[in-house]
N, C-alpha and C positions, 0 to 999 in steps of 0.2 A: 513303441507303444507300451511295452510290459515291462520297461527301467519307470517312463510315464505313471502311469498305474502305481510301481513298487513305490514312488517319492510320495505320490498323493493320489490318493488317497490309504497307500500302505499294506496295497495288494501283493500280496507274494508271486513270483514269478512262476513257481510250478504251481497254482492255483488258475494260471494264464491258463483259457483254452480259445482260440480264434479259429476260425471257422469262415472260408470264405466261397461260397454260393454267385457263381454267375450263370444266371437266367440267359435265355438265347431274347436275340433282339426284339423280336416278336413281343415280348414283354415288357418292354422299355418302353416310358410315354415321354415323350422329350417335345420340345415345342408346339408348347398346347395341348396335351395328350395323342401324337400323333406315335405309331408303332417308329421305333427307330430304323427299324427292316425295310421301311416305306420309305426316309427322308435320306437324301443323300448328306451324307455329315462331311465331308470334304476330306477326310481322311479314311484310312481301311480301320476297319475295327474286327475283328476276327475274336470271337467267344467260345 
């Protein structure tokens, strides 16, 4: 993502800061807006 960024549009690498935020399922609207916590998704998802 941050060689991406450094080619184009010419972002410098220590200018990079990612930040990554995962919400519990409760929050997730996934088919239709339905709580992901509710739908059984066919696999484990652990957040």
């Amino acid at each position: 993502m941050v060689r991406n960024l450094q080619a184009s549009p010419g972002i410098q690498p220590e200018q990079v800061l990612i930040v990554l935020h995962e919400p519990p399922l409760v929050n997730w609207g996934v088919r239709g807006g339905k709580a992901a916590s509710d739908i059984d998704l066919g696999f484990a998802l652990k957040v």
